[in-house]
C-alpha positions as CSV (number, residue, x, y, z in Angstrom):
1,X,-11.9,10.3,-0.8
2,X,-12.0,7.5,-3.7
3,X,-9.4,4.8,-2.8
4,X,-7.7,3.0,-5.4
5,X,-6.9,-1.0,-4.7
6,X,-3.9,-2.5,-7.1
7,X,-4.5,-6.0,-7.9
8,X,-3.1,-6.8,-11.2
9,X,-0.4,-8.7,-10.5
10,X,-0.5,-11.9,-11.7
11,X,2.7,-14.8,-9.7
12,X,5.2,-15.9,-12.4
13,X,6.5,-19.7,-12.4
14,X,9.6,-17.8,-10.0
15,X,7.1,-15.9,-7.5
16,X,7.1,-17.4,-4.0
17,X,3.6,-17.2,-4.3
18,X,2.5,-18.8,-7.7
19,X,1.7,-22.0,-6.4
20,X,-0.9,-20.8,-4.3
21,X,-2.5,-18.8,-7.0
22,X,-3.2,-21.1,-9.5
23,X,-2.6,-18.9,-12.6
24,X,-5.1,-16.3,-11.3
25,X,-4.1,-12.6,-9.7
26,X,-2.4,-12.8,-6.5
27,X,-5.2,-10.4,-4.8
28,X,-7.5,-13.1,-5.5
29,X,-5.5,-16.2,-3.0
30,X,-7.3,-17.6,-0.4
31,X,-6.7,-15.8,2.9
32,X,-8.9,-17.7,5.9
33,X,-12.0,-18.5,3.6
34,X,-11.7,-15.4,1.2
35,X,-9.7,-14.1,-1.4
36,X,-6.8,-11.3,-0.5
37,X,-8.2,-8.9,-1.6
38,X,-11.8,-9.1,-0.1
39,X,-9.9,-8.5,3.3
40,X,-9.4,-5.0,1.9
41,X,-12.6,-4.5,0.1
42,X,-14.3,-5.0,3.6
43,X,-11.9,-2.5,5.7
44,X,-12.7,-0.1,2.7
45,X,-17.0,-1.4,3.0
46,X,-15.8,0.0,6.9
47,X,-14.3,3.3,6.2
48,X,-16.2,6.3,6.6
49,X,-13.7,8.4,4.5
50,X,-14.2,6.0,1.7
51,X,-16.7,7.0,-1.4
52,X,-15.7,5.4,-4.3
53,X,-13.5,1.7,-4.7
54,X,-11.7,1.6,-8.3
55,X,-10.4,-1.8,-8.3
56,X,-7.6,-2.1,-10.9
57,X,-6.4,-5.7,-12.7
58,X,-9.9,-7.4,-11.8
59,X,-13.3,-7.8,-13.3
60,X,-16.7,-7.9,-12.1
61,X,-16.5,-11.6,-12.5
62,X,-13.8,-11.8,-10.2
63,X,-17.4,-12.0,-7.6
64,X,-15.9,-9.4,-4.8
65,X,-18.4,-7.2,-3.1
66,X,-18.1,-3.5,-1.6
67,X,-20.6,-1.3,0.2
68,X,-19.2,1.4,-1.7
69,X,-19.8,1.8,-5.5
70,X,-17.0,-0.3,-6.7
71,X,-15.8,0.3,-9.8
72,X,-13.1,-2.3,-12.5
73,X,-10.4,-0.9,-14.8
74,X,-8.4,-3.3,-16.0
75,X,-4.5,-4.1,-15.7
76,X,-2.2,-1.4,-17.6
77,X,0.9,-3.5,-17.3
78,X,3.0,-1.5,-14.7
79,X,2.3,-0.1,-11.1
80,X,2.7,3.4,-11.9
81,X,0.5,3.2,-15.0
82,X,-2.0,1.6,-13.1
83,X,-2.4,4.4,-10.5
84,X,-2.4,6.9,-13.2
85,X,-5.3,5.0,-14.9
86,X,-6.9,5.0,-11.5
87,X,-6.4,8.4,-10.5
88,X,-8.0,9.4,-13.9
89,X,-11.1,7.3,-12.8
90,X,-11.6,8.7,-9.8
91,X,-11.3,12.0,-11.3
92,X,-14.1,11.2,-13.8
93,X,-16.3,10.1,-10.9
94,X,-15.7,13.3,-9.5
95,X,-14.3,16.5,-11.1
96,X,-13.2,18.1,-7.8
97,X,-11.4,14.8,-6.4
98,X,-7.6,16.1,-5.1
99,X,-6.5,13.4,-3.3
100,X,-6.7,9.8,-3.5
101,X,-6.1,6.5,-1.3
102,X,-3.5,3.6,-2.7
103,X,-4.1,0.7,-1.0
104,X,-2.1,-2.8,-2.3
105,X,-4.2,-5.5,-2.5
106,X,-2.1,-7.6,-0.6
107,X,-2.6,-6.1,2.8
108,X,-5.9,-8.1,4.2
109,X,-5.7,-7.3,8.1
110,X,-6.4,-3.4,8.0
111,X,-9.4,-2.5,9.2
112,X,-11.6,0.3,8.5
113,X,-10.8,2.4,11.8
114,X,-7.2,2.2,10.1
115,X,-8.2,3.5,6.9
116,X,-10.0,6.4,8.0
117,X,-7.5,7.8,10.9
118,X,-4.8,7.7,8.2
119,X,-7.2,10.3,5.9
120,X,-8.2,12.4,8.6
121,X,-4.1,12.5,9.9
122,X,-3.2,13.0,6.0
123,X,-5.5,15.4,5.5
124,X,-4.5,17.7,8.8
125,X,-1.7,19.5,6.0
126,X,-2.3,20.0,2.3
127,X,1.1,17.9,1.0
128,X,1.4,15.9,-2.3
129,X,2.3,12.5,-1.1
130,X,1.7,11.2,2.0
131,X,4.1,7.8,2.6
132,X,3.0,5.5,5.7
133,X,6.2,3.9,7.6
134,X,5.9,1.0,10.3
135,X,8.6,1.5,12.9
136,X,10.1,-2.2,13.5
137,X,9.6,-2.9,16.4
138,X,5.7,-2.0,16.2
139,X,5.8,-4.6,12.9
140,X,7.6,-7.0,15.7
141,X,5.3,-6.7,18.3
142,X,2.3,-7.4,16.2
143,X,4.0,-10.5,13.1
144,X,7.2,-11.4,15.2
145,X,7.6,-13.7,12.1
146,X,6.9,-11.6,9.4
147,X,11.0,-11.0,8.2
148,X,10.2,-7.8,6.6
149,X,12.7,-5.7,5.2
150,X,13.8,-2.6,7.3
151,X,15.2,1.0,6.2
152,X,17.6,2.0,8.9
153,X,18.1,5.2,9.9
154,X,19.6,7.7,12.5
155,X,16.8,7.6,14.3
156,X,14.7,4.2,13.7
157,X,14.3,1.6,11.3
158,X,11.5,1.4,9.3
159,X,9.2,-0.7,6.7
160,X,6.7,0.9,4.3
161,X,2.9,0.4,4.4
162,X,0.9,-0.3,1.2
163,X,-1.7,1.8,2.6
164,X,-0.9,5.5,0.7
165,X,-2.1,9.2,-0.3
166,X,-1.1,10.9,-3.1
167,X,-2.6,14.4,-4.6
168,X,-4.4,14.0,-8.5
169,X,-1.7,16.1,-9.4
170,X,1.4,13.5,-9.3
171,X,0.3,11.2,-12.1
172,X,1.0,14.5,-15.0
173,X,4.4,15.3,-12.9
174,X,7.5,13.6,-12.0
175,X,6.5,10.6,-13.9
176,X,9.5,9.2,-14.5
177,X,11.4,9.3,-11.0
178,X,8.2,8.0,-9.7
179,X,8.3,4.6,-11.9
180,X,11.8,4.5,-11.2
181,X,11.1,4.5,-7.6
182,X,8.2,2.5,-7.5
183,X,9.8,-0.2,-9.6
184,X,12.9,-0.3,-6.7
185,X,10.3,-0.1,-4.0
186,X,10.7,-3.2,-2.2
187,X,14.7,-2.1,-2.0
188,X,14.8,0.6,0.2
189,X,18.4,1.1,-0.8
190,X,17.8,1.5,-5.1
191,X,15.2,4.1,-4.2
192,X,17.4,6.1,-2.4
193,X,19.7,5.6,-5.2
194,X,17.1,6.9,-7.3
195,X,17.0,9.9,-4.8
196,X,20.6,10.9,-5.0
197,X,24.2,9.3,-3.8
198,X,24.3,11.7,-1.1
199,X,21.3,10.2,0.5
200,X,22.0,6.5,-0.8
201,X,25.5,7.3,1.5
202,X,23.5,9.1,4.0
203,X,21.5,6.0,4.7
204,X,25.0,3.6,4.4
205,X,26.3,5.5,7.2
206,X,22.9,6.3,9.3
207,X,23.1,9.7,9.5
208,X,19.9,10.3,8.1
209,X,16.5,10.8,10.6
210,X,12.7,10.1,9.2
211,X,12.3,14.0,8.5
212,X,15.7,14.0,7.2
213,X,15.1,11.4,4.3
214,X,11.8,13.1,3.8
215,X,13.3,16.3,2.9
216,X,15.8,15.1,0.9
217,X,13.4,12.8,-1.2
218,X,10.5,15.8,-1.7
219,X,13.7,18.4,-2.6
220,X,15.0,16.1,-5.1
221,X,11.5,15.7,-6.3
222,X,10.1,18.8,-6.1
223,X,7.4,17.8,-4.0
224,X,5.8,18.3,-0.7
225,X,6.0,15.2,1.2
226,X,5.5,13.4,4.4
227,X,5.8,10.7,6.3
228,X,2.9,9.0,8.6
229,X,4.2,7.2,11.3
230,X,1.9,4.1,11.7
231,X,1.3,2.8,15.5
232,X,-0.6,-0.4,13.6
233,X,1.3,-3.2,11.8
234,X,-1.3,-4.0,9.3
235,X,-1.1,-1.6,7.0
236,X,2.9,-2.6,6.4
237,X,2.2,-6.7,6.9
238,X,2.0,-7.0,2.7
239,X,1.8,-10.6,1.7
240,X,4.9,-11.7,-0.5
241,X,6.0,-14.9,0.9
242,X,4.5,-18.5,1.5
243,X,5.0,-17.8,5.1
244,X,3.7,-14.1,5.3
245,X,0.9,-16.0,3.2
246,X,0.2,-18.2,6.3
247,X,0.4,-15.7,8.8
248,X,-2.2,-13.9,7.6
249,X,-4.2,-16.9,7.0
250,X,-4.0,-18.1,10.5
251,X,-4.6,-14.3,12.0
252,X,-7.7,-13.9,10.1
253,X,-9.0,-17.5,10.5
254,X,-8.2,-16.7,14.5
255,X,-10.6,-13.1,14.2
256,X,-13.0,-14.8,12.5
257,X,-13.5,-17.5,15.4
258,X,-13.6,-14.6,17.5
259,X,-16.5,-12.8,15.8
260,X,-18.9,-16.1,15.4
261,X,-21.9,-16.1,17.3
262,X,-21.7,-19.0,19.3
C-alpha cells in the first residue's frame, strides 16, 4: 500500500505555531533534533505494508530521507485537493493500487508496528474509508497534557487520528461533502452538521454510539465506512499547539536517549 503524507501547510502570522516555523511548512519544525515530518517518514522507512511514500507540499530539497521510494508533488492549495493529487500518484505508480494510507505530517511519534497493524486491521473488510478514533482516556493515559478536543458520545468520547485509509475510488465521488467535511475537521460538531441535523442533535444529546455515528455518516454519504478503534495515542497526538509542540519534543528527545548506545 502507497501512503500519502500531507505537508503543505504553511503557519500564518495567527497560527499557534508560526513562530516556530520560520516562514517554512509546518511538517518541516524541529521536533527533538529533526524536522516533523522526518518522525513520520522513519515509521513509514519501518512499515512493512508500506511501498511507495508520495510526499505532498515538499521538494526534494526539503533533504528528508525514506527507505521506500519517496516520491514529491507539490502543494495544490486545499487538503482534499491534495489527497486527490496524491491518490492519482499512487495510482500512476501502480495501476492496480485500491487503497491508500493518509498520514498528516504532524503526527511524529507513530511507529512503524503502528502503521502496519492499522493496514492489516483495515484490510480484514473491503470498506471505502477507514477513520481511526483514539478513545480519551487512552489519549490521557499516554499525553495527559495534550488538551485535545473530544467527540462525545453514548458510548465514549473520542479524538480522531491523522493516520487514515481511504479506497482510490473516493477522490471521483462525493467530492464535495468530503471538502466540506474535511475543511470542519478539527470541529467534531460542523462535521456532523455536515452529516445531517439529526445526527448534529444526536450527538447534542449523546444518544449516538461509535457504530451509530458511523452508520449515519456512510448512509448520508453513500459509503461503506468504519471506524478503527486505536489502543495507541500516537496516531491521534497531531501537533497544533506550542505546547503539543513541546510535548512531542521532549517525548522524542526522551526515546532518543533511550536508544543511544552508551
Amino acid at each position: 500500500m502507497d501512503a500519502i503524507v500531507t505537508a503543505g501547510g504553511i503557519p500564518q502570522a495567527r497560527d499557534p505555531l508560526y513562530a516556530y516555523s520560520n516562514g517554512n511548512s509546518k511538517a518541516l519544525i524541529d521536533v527533538a533534533g529533526k524536522p516533523m515530518v522526518q518522525w513520520v517518514l522513519d515509521a513509514l522507512s519501518d512499515s512493512k505494508k508500506v511501498e511507495n511514500v508520495i510526499v505532498i507540499g515538499l521538494t526534494a530539497k526539503s533533504g528528508l530521507t525514506c527507505k521506500k521510494p519517496l516520491h514529491y508533488v507539490s502543494n495544490q492549495g486545499r487538503m482534499l485537493a491534495n489527497i486527490v493529487t496524491g491518490v492519482k500518484k499512487s495510482i500512476e505508480l501502480n495501476k492496480k493500487s485500491e487503497y491508500v494510507l493518509i498520514v498528516s505530517s504532524d503526527i511524529p511519534a507513530i511507529k512503524g508496528e503502528m502503521v502496519d497493524w492499522l493496514v492489516k486491521t483495515a484490510m480484514e473488510t473491503q470498506d471505502d474509508i477507514y477513520y481511526g478514533v483514539c478513545p480519551q482516556e487512552v489519549m490521557e493515559s499516554r499525553y495527559p497534557t495534550s488538551n485535545r478536543t473530544y467527540t462525545k458520545l453514548k458510548d465514549m468520547q473520542v479524538c480522531g487520528a491523522d493516520m487514515n485509509i481511504i479506497h482510490v475510488n473516493q477522490v471521483t465521488e462525493h467530492l464535495e461533502t468530503w471538502e466540506a467535511v474535511i475543511g470542519n475537521r478539527k470541529s467534531p460538531l460542523a462535521s456532523a452538521a455536515v452529516i445531517g441535523w439529526d445526527t448534529l442533535f444526536q450527538l447534542f444529546t449523546r444518544q449516538l454510539t461509535l457504530q451509530g455515528m458511523v452508520e449515519r455518516a456512510s448512509q448520508r454519504i453513500g459509503i461503506k465506512g468504519r471506524a478503527i478503534l486505536w489502543d495507541h495515542a500516537e496516531p491521534g497526538m497531531d501537533v497544533d499547539k506550542p505546547h503539543q509542540l513541546e510535548i512531542m519534543r521532549e517525548d522524542l528527545a526522551r526515546q532518543n536517549k533511550k536508544n543511544l548506545p552508551w
